[in-house]
C-alpha positions as CSV (number, residue, x, y, z in Angstrom):
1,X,0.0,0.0,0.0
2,X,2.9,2.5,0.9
3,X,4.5,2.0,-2.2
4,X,1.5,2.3,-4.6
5,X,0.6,5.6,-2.4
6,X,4.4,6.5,-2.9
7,X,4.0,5.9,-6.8
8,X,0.5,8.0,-6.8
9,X,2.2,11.0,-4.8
10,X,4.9,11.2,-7.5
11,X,2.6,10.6,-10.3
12,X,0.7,13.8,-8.9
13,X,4.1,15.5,-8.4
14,X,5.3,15.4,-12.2
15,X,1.4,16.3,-13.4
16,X,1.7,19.1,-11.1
17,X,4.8,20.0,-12.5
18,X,3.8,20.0,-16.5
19,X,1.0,21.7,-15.7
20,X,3.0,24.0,-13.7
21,X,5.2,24.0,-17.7
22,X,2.4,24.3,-19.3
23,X,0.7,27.3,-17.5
24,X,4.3,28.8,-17.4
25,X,5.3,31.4,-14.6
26,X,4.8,32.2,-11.1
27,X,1.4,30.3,-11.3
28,X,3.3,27.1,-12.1
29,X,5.8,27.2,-9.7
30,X,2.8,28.0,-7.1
31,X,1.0,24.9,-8.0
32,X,4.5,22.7,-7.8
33,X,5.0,24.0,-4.4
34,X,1.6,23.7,-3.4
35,X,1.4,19.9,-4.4
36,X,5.5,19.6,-2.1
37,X,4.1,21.7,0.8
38,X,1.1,19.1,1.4
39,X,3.5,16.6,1.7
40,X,5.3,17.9,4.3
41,X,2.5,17.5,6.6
42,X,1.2,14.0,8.0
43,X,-2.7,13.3,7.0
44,X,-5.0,14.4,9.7
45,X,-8.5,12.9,11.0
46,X,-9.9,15.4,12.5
47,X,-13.2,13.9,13.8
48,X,-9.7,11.8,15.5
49,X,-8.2,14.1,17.4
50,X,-8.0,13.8,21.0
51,X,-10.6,17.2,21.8
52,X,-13.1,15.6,19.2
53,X,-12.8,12.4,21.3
54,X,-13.3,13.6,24.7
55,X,-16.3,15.4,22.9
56,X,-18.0,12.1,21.6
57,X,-17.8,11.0,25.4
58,X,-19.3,13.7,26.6
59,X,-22.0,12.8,24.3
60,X,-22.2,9.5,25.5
61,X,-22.2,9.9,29.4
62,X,-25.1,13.0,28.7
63,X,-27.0,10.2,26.3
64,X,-26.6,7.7,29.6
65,X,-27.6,10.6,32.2
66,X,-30.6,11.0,30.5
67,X,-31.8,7.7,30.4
68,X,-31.4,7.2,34.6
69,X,-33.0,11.0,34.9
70,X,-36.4,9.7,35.1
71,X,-35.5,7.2,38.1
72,X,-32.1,7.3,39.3
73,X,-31.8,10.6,40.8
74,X,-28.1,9.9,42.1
75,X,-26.6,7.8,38.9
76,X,-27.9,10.6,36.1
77,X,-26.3,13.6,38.2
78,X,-23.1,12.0,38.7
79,X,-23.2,11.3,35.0
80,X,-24.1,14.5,34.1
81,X,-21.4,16.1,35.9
82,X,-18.7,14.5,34.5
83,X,-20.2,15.0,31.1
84,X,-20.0,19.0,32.2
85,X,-16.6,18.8,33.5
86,X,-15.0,17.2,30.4
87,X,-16.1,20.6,29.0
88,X,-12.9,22.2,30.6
89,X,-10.6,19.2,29.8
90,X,-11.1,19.2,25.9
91,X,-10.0,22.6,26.0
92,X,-7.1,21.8,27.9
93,X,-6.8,19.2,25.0
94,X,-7.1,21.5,22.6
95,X,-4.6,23.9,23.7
96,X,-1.7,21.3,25.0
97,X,-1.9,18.9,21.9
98,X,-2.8,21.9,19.5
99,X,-5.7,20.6,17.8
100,X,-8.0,23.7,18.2
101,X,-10.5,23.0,15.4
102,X,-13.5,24.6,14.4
103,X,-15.5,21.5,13.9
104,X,-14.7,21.0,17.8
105,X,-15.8,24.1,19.1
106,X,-19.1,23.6,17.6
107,X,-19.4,20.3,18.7
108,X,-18.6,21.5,22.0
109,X,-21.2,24.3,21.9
110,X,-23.7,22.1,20.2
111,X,-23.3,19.8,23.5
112,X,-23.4,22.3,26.0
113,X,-26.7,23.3,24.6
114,X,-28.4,20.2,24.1
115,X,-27.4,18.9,27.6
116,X,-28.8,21.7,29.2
117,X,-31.8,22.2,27.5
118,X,-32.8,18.1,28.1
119,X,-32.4,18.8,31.7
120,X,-34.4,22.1,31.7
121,X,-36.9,19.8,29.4
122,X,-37.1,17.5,32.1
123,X,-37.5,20.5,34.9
124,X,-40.3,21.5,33.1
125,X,-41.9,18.3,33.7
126,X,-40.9,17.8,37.5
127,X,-42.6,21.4,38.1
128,X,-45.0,22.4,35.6
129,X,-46.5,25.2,37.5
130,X,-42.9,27.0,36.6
131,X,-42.9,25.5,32.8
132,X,-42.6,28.9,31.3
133,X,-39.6,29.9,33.2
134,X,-37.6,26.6,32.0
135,X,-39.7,27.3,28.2
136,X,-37.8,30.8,28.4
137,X,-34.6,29.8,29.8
138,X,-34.3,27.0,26.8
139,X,-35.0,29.9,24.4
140,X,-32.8,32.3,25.7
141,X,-30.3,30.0,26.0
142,X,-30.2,28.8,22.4
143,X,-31.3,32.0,20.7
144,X,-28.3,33.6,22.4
145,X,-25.8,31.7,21.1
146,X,-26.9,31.3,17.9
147,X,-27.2,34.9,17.2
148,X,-23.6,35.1,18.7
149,X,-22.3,32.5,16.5
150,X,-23.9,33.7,13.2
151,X,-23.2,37.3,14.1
152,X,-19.7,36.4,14.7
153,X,-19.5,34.4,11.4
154,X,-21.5,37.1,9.3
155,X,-19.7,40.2,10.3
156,X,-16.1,38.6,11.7
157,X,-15.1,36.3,8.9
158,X,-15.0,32.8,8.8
159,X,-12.0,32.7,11.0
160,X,-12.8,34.7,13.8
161,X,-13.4,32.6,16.8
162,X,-17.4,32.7,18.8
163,X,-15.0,33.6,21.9
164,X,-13.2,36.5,20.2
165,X,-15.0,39.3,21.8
166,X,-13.8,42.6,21.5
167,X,-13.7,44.7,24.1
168,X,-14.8,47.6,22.5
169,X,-18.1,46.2,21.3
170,X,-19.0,44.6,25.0
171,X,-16.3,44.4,27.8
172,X,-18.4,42.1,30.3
173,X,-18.6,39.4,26.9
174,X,-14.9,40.0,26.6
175,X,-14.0,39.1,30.4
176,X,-16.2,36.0,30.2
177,X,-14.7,34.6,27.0
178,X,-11.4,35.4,27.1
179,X,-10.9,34.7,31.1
180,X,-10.8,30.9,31.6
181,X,-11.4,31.1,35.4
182,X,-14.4,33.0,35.2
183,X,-16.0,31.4,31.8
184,X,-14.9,27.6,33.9
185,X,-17.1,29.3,37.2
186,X,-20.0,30.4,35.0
187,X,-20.6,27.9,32.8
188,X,-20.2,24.9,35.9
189,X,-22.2,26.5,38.3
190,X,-24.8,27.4,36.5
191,X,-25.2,23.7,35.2
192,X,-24.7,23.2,39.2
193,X,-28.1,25.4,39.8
194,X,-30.0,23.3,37.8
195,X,-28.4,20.0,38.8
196,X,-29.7,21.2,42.3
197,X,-33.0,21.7,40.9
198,X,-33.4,18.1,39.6
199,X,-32.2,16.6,43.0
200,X,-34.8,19.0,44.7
201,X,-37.9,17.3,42.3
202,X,-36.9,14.0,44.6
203,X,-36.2,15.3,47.5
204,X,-37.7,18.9,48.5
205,X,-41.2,19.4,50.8
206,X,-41.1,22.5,50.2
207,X,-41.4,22.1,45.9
208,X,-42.9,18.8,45.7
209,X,-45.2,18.7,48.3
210,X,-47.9,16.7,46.8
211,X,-45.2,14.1,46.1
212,X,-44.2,13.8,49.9
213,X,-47.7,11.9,51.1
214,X,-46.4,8.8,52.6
215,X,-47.2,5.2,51.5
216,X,-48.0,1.8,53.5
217,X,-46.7,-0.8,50.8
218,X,-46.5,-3.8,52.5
219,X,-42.6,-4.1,51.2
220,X,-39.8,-2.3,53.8
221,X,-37.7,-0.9,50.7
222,X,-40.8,1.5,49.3
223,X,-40.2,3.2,52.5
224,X,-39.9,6.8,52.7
225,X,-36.0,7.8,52.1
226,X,-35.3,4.3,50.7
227,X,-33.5,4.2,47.0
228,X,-36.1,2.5,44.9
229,X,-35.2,-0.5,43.7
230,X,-36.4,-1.1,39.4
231,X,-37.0,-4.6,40.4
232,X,-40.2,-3.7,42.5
233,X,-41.2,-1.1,40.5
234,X,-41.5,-3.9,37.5
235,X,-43.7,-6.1,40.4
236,X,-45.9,-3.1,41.2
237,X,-46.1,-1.3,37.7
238,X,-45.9,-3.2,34.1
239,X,-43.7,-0.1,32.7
240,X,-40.8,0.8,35.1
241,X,-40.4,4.5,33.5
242,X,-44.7,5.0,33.4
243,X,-46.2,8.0,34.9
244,X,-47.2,6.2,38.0
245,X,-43.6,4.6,38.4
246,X,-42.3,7.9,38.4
247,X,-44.6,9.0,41.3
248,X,-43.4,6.2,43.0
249,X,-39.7,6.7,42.9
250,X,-40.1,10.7,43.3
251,X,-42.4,9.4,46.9
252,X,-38.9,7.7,48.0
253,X,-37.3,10.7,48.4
254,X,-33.2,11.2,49.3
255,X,-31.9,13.9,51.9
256,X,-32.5,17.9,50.3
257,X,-29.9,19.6,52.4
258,X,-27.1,19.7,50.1
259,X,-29.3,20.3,47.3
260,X,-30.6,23.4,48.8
261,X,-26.7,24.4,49.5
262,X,-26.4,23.9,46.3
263,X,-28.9,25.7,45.1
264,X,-28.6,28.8,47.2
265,X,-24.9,29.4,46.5
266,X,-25.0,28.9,42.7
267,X,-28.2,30.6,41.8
268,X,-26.5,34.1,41.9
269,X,-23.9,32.5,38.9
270,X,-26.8,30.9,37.0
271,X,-28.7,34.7,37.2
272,X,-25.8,36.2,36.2
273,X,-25.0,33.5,33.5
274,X,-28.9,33.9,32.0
275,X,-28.1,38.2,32.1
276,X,-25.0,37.5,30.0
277,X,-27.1,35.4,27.7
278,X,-29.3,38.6,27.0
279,X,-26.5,40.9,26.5
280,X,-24.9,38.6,23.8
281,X,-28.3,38.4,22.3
282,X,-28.2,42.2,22.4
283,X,-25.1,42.7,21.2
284,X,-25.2,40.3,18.5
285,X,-28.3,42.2,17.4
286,X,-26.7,44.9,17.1
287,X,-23.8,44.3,15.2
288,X,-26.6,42.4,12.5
289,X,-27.9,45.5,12.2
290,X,-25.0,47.4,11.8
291,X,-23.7,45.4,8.6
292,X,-27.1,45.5,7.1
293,X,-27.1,49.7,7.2
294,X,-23.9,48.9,5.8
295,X,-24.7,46.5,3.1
296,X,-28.1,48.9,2.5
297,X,-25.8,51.9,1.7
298,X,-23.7,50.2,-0.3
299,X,-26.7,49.2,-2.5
300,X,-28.1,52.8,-2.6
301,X,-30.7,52.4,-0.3
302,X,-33.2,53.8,0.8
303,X,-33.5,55.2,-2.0
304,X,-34.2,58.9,-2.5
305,X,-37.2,60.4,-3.3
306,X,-38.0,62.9,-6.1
């Protein structure tokens, strides 16, 4: 195989060259080194490379949080976390084995965004008196960044980065982009807030209420503050993830207190995270507009009136 590569590499070197002949000039001798520069480089895979990777995980263990969420209160958040904190190690990746790629900062955007919005999907669900307020939170979220990321492409050039903010167009979207200790501490404890959330729909009196009547099954392990066992829910229930089922394993509830910790110290971040979100919305409004007066003017318009 290497040597009928080897033979196709030189065949592509002398038709490089006549053409180069035949064109004549600095065009030809652009093409000829063109064709020898490419082969000074090894051939990349880039859906390969070791960011890309630790992003395909990520997809996985989000994939696998979501399928405990409905039942396994403990096992989803634990997978969900990690899923989050790979986040800040594929960057690290990125940066140490210099395989910054655009592919992989969409895929790691693309992520972000669908991992949070299934767990604000499922909040929705676990308090549907505050549905709206998770709706909104889903649309700001994704409406945000998308306006950011076509602004950015639209009026930056291809090549300009989502996270090259300029100072000059929005200082506060500058410090959290460009500052990885304070994009790290907005970005986890925000997730952290709604982690907190999700733990609360099992646990919390004080927002589940109607969930917290006890129940006299016969069996010791449907207890209150037992860990609910899928085995007994396939005796009680013919579907283990059914309606009922769910009202079942959200009645076995786990200790709030650290929940509410949680909650209470990462709620400021998360506010602060969703103001951010409006403000890059904003901003990436505004410079839309600004290349279409632009690209108006250019075209004459409006036009003038006799």
């Amino acid at each position: 195989m290497n040597g009928v590569r080897s033979r196709r590499q030189a065949a592509d070197k002398k038709d490089a060259a006549a053409n180069g002949k035949a064109s004549g000039g600095a065009n030809g001798h652009a093409v000829v080194a063109s064709a020898e520069a490419d082969d000074d480089y090894p051939r990349e895979n880039i859906f390969l490379f070791w960011p890309n990777v630790i992003g395909y995980s990520r997809i996985v263990l989000a994939i696998a949080s979501l399928y405990y969420m409905p039942l396994h209160p403990r096992t989803c958040s634990i997978l969900y976390s990690v899923s989050c904190l790979l986040d800040a190690l594929d960057g690290y990746a990125a940066r140490y084995f210099e395989q910054s790629t655009r592919f992989g900062a969409v895929l790691d955007m693309v992520t972000d965004r669908c991992t949070t919005s299934c767990l604000l999907v499922f909040l929705s669900t676990a308090f549907p008196r505050w549905a709206i307020i998770f709706q909104g939170l889903v649309s700001l979220d994704l409406a945000s960044h998308y306006m950011h990321m076509y602004a950015t492409l639209a009026m930056g050039g291809s090549e300009t980065s989502h996270k090259a903010v300029d100072r000059s167009r929005s200082w506060i979207l500058n410090l959290y982009y460009t500052n990885k200790t304070v994009l790290f501490i907005f970005c986890a404890l925000n997730e952290l807030f709604f982690i907190a959330l999700y733990l609360l729909s099992f646990s919390s009196p004080i927002l589940q209420p109607s969930l917290l009547k006890p129940i006299a099954p016969a069996d010791p392990q449907l207890q209150l503050g037992a860990q609910v066992n899928s085995s007994i829910l396939r005796q009680i229930f013919a579907n283990p993830h059914s309606a009922a089922a769910l009202e079942m394993a959200r009645a076995n509830k786990m200790d709030s207190f650290w929940p509410w910790v949680i909650a209470g110290v990462s709620f400021p971040i998360m506010a602060g995270k969703q103001i951010l979100n409006v403000v890059q919305l904003v901003k990436a409004s505004k410079w839309l507009a600004e290349g279409d007066v632009r690209a108006r003017r250019a075209a004459g318009l409006p036009r003038k009136r006799n």
